[in-house]
FIVEXMI-496947 format. One line per 5 residues: number of its first residue (from 1); their letters; for each residue z, y, x of C-alpha. Coordinates in Angstrom, 3 decimals. Each point is the difference from the previous one (the first is absolute). Layout:
BEGIN
NUM) a) Z:Y:X; ...
//
This chain:
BEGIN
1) xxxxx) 130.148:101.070:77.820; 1.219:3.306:-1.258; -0.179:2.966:2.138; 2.538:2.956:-1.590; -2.697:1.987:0.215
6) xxxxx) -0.791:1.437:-3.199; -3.998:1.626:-0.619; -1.250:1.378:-3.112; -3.222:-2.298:-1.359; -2.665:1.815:-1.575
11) xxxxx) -0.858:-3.022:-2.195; 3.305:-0.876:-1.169; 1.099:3.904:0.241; 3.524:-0.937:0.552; 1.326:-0.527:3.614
16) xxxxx) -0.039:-3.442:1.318; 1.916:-2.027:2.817; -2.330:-0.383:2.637; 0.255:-4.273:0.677; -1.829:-2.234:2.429
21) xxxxx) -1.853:-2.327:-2.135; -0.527:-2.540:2.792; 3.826:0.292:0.783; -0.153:1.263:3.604; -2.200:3.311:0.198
26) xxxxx) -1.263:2.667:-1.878; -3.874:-0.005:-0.970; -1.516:3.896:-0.129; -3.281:1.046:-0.667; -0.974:3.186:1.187
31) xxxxx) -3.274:2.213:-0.925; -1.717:0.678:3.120; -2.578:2.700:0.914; -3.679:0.658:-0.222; -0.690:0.272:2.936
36) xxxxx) -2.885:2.791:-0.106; 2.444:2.831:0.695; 3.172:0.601:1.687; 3.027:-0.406:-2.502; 1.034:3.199:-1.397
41) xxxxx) 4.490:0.832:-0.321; -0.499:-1.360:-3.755; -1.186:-3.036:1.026; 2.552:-0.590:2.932; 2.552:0.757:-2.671
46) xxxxx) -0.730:-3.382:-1.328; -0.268:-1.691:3.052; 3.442:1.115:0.748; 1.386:-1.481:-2.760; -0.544:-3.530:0.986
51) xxxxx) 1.358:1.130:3.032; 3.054:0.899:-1.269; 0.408:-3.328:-2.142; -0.455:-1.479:2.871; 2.693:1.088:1.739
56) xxxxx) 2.442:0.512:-2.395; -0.533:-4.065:-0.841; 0.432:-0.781:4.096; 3.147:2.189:-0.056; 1.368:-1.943:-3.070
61) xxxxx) -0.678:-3.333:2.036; -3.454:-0.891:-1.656; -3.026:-1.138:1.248; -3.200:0.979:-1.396; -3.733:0.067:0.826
66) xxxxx) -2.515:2.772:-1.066; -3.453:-0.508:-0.032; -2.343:3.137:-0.017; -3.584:0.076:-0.857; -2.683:2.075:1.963
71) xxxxx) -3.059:0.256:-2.535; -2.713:0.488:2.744; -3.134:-0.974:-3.050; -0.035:3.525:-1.569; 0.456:0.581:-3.759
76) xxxxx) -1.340:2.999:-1.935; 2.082:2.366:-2.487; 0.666:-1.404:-3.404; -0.422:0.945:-3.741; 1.757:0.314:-3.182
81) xxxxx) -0.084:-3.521:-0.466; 0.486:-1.577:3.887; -3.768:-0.231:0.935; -0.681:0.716:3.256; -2.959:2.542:0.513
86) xxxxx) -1.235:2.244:2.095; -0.884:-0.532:3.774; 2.441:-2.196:1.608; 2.034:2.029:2.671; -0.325:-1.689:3.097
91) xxxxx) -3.645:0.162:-0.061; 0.522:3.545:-0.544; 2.027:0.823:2.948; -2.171:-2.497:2.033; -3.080:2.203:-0.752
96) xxxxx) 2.239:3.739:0.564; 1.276:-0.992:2.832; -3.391:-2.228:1.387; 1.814:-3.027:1.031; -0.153:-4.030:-1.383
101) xxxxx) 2.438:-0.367:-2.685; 1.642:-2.403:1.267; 1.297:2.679:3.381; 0.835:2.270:-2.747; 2.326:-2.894:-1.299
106) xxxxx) 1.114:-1.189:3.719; 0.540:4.158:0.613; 2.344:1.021:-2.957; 1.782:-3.310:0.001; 0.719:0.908:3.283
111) xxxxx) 1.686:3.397:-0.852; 1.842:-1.371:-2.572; 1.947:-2.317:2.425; 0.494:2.876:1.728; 1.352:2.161:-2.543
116) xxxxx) 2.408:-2.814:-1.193; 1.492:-0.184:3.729; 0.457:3.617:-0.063; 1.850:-0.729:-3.011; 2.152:-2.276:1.721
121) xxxxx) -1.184:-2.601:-2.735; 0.479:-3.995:0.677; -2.955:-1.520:0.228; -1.067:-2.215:-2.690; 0.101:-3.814:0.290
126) xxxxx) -3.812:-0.388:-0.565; -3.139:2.840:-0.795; -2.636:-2.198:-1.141; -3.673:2.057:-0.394; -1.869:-0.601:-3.289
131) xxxxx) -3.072:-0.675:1.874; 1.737:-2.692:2.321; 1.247:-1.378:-3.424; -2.846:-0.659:-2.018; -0.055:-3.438:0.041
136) xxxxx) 3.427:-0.013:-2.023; -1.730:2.219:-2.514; -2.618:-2.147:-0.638; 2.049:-2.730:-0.444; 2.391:1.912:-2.348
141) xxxxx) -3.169:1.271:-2.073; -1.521:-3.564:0.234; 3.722:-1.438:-1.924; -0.544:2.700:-2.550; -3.314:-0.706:-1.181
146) xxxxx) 0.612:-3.393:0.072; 3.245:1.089:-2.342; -2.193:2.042:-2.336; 2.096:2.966:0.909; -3.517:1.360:1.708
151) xxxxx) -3.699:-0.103:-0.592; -2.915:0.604:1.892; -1.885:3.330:-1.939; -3.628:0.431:-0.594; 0.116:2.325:3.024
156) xxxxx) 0.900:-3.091:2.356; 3.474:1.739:1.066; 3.313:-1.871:-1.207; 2.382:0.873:-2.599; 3.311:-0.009:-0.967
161) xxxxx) -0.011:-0.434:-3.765; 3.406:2.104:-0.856; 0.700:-1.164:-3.424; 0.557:-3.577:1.080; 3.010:1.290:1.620
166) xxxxx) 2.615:0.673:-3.145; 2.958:1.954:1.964; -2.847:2.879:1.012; 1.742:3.263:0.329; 3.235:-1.555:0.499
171) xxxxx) 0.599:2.392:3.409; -1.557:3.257:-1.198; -0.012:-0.160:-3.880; -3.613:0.328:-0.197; -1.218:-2.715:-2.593
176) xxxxx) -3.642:-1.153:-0.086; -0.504:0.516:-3.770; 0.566:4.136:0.470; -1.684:-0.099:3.742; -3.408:2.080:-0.228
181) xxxxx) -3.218:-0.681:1.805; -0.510:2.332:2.548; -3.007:3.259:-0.362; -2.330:-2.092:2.615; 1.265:-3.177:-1.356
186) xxxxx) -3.925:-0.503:-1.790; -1.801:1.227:3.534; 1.995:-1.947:2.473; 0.611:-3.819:-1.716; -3.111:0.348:-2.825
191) xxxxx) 1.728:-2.346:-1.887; 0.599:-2.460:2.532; 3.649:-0.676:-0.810; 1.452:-2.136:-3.184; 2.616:3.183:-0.332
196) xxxxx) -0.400:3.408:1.273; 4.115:-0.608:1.915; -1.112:-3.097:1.901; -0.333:0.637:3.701; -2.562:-0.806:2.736
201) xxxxx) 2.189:-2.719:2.334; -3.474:-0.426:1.756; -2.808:2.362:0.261; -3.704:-0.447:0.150; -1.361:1.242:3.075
206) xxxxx) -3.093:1.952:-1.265; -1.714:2.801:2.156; 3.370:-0.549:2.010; -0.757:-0.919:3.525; 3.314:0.166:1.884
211) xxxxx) 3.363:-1.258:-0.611; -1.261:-3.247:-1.986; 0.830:-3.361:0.112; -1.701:-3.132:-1.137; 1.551:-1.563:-3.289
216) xxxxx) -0.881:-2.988:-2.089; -1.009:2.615:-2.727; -2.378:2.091:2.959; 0.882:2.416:2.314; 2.221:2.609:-0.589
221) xxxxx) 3.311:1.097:0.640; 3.549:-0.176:-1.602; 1.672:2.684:-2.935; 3.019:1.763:1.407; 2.390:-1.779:-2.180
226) xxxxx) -0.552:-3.625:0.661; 1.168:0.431:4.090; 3.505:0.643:-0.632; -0.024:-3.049:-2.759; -1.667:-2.240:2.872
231) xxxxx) 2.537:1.261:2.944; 3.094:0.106:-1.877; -0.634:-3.356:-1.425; -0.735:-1.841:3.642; 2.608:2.010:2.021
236) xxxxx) 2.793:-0.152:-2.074; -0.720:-3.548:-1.206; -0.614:0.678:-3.537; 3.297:2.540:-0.779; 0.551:3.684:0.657
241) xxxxx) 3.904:0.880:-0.779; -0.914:4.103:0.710; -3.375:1.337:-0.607; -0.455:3.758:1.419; -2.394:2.650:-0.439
246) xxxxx) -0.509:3.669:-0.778; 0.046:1.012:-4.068; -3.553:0.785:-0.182; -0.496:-3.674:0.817; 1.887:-1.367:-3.183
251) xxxxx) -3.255:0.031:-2.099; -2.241:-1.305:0.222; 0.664:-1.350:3.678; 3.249:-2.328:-0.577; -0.908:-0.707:-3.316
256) xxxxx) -2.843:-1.854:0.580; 1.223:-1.153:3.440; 2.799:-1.567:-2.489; -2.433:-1.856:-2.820; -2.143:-1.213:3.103
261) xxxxx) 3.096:-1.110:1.748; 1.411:-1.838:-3.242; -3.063:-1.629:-1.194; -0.626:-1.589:2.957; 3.330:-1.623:0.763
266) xxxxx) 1.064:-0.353:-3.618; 3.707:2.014:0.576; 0.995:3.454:0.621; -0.344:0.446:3.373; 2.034:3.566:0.503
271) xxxxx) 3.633:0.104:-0.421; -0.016:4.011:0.440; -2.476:2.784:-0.294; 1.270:2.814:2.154; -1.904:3.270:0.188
276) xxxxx) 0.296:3.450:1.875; -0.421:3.121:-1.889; -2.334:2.765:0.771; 0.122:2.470:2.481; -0.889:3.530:0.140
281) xxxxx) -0.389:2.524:2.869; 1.509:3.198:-0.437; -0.520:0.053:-3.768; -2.764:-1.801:-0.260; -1.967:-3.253:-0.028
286) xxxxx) -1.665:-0.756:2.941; -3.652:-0.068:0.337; -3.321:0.712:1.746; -1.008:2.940:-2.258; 3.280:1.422:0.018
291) xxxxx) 0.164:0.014:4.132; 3.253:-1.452:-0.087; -0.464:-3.570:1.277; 2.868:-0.001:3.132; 0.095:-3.013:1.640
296) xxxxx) 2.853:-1.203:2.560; -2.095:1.699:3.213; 0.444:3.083:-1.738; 4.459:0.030:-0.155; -0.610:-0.841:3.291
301) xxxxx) -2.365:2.962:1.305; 2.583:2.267:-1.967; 2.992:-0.532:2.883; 1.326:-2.934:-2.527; 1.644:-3.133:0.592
306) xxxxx) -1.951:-2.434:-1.844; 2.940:-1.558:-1.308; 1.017:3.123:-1.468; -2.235:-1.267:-2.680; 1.320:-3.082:-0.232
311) xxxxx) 2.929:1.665:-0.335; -0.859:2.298:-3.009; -1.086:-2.913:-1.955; 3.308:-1.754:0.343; 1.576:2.981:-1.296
316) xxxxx) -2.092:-0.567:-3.407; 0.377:-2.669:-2.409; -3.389:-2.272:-0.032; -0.422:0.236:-3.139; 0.011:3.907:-0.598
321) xxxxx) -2.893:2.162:0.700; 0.766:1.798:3.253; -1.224:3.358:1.236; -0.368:-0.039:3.543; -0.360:3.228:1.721
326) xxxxx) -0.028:1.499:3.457; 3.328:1.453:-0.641; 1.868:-3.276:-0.390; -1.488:-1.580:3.000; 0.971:2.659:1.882
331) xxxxx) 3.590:-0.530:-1.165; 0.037:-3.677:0.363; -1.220:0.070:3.894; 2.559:2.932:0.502; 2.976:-2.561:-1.852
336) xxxxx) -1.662:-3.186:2.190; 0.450:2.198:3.668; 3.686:1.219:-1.482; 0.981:-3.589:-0.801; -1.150:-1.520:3.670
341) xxxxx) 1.872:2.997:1.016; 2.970:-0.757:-1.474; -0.275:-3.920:0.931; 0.066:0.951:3.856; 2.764:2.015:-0.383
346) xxxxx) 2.138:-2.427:-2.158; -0.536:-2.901:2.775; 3.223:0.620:1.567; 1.927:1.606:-2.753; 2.941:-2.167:-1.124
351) xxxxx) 0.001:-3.844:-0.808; -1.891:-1.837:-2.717; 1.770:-0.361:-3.357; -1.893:-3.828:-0.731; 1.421:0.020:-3.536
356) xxxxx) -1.488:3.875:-0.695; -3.183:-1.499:1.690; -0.354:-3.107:-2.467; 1.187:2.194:-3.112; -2.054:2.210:0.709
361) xxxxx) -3.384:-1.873:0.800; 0.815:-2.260:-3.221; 0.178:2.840:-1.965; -3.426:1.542:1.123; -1.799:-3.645:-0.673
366) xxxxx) 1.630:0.118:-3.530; -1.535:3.438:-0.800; -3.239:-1.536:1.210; 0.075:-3.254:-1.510; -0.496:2.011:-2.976
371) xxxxx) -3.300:0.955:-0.702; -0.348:1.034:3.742; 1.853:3.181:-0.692; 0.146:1.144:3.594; 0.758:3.395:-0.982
376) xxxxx) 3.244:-0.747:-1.592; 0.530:-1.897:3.638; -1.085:2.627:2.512; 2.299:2.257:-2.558; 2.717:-1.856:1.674
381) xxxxx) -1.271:-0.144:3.496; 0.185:3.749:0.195; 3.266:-0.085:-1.380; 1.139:-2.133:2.731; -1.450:2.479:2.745
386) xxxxx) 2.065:2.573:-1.629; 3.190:-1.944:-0.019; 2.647:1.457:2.498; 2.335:-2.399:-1.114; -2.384:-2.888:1.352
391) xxxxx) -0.094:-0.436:4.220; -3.689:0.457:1.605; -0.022:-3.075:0.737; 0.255:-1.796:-3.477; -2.877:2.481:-1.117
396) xxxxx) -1.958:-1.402:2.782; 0.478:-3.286:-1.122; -0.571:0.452:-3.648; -3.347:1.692:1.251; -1.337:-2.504:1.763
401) xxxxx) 0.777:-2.400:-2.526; -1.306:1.013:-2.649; -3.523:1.572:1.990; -0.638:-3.785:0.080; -1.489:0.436:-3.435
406) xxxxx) -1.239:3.880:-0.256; -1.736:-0.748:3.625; 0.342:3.619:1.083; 1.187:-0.461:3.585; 2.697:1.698:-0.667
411) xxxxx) 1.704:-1.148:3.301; -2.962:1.582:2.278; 0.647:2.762:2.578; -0.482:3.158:-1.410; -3.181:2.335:1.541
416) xxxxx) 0.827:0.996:3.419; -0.241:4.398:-0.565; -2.605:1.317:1.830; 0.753:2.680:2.017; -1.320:3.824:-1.566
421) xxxxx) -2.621:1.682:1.321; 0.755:3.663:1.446; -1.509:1.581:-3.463; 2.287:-1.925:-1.785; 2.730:0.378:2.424
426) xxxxx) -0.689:4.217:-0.781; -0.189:-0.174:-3.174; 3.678:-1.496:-0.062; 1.384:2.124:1.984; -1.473:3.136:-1.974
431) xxxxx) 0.594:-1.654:-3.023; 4.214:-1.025:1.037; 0.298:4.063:0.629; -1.813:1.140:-3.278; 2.934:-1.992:-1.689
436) xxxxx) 2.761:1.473:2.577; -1.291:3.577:-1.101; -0.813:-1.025:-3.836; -3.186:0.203:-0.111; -0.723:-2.329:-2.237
441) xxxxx) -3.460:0.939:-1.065; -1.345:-0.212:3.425; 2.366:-3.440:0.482; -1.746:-1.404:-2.980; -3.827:0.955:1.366
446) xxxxx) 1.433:-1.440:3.681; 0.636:-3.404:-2.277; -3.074:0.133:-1.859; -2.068:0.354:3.616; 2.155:-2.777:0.986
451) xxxxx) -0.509:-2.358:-2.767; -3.762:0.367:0.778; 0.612:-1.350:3.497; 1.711:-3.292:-1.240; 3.615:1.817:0.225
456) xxxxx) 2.675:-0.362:-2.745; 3.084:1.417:0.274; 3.185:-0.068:-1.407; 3.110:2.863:0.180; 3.304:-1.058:0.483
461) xxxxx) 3.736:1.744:0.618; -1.119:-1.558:3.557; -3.178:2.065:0.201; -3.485:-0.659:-0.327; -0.798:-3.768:0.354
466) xxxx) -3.706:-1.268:0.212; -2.644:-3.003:-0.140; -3.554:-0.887:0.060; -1.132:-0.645:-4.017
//
């Protein structure tokens, strides 16, 4: 069943019809969280995205069903060559913060549920935990060993041997022949692996005495990459048409996700490998060190709209690194209250031109049946507002229409203006006579002590006009 919709995959790097392999709905994958912190902007960013193809499938008359993972087993930081080391992050957080693991889990699963209503994000059709899923790992790690695609190592954890998979690489261009063991390869495995790129699918329990499971090769607990093999494979019966997830997940992530997946089944499982780029904040990546981690709670506590956000990322292409800053979500929750403005006031203004309405809404799915380009679409949605030619009510229509896929509630009431307090109320009225008199240095200090309050204003022929920021 094909779709229209047109989405640029990484392993072919071409764009590709998105199709319904089964014939009747769409199969996505989508990269979930770790839940052992609250999801930063740069993460939502790629949650948004499956959003998006979401509704822009629904809108075109498809069905589809996305499937998001919640890895709730921890996984540590990686090397050069994919190994995980380090102390695994949940058990981290569990020990900062002095609660069980598994309530840190339960806790920042939680607020990421939260942060995707906020975003006015459908809810996926399943989020299966890795630890309520183990059982399908260690059947899927059972079928490889059985395949010879893994081995049990001298260390008693299990492992993918990588060169029995030929198309290795295919996704990121990394080959195995020109892949180099990692600086703590010797310390961590001690030659326990056949190759230095095969992965743990199963880990050896050790000193480790939380977060395990039994296993038929001992206690332990499952390697990061193996879950989203195991869920993808059982939830979407064996075939994935879109698999998402954030760059930085391409390698070694999806690539062994995709030998895994392959060898086990014997096909290629993923039609399309669709990643988000990077984000920066104000300039710059985000990170602990640099104090620049700003999560959702954060737009929020700054007067924001939270789907101001979700606006600014529509107004970027996916796959282009974006710079978000303070500045442009303070100009996309200013353009959100102008539109649902504007919507109220073209309710009764003229009657609906149904022609300009389907033109018009076809035209903005075209733009973003291509690649997603919802810039090149919200291009023409402010167009349209612009449009004297066009009646307010048309506009209205064409809004609505087409907020079925950006999911900005365009069509709610705008803020209700709270009434000034009698400071502000002065400073107005001193303000409104330093212009009378031309006194503009004093008029711009009145607007500067103004803006401080949460006062913008604007100066018209009409006079001085003004609103809360």
């Amino acid at each position: 069943m094909n779709t229209g919709l047109f989405i640029f995959d990484t392993k072919a790097r071409a764009l590709k019809e998105v199709c319904a392999k089964n014939g009747f709905e769409v199969s996505i994958y989508c990269c979930g969280p770790t839940v052992y912190r609250d999801a930063h902007v740069g993460n939502l960013r790629t949650f948004l995205l499956g959003d998006l193809i979401k509704r822009t499938l629904t809108y075109s008359g498809y069905d589809s069903r996305l499937i998001q993972n919640i890895t709730d087993v921890g996984h540590m930081a990686e090397d050069i060559a994919g190994n995980e080391i380090g102390e695994d992050k949940l058990l981290a957080q569990s020990k900062a913060e002095a609660i069980d693991p598994f309530e840190i889990a339960r806790k920042y699963e939680a607020n990421f549920h939260t942060d995707l209503a906020k975003l006015n994000v459908i809810p996926a059709a399943a989020y299966p935990r890795a630890s309520e899923t183990i059982d399908l790992m260690l059947k899927l790690i059972a079928d490889l060993i059985l395949s010879k695609h893994a081995y049990v190592g001298t260390d008693g954890c299990v492992y993918f041997s990588a060169t029995s998979f030929e198309s290795y690489g295919e996704i990121s261009g990394n080959r195995l022949d020109s892949l180099k063991p990692g600086h703590r390869y010797d310390y961590f495995e001690d030659g326990a692996k056949h190759f230095h790129a095969d992965w743990a699918l199963w880990k050896a329990a050790e000193n480790r005495t939380e977060m395990i499971w039994d296993s038929p090769w001992g206690p332990g607990f499952p390697g990061w990459h193996i879950e989203c093999s195991a869920m993808s494979l059982e939830l979407l019966e064996g075939n994935v048409d879109l698999h998402l997830g954030g760059i930085d997940l391409r390698f070694p992530h999806h690539e062994n996700e995709r030998a895994q997946s392959n060898s086990a089944v014997g096909y290629e499982v993923v039609e399309n490998w669709v990643h988000g780029e990077h984000l920066l904040f104000e300039g710059r990546k985000m990170s602990k060190s640099a104090g620049n981690v700003v999560l959702l709670n954060d737009v929020i506590e700054k007067g924001f709209d939270p789907l101001a956000l979700r606006l600014c990322f529509l107004e970027n292409r996916y796959r282009s690194q974006m710079d978000l800053t303070w500045d442009s979500l303070r100009a996309a929750d200013a353009t959100l209250e102008r539109w649902r403005k504007k919507l109220a006031q073209w309710q009764d203004q003229g009657d609906i031109d149904e022609q300009f309405v389907r033109d018009f809404c076809e035209g903005s799915l075209a733009d973003i049946q291509q690649d997603l380009d919802t810039p090149r679409a919200l291009q023409q949605l402010r167009k349209l507002e612009k449009d004297e030619l066009i009646s307010g009510a048309t506009k209205l229509a064409c809004f609505v229409s087409v907020d079925e896929i950006y999911g900005l509630e365009i069509a709610r009431a705008p803020k209700v203006k709270a009434e000034a307090t009698p400071e502000i109320l002065d400073l107005l009225e001193k303000r409104k006579l330093a212009r009378e008199t031309k006194d503009f240095p004093a008029s711009d200090n009145l607007r500067d002590q103004l803006l401080k309050l949460g006062i913008s204003i604007k100066d018209s022929p009409a006079g001085q006009e003004w609103d809360w920021n």
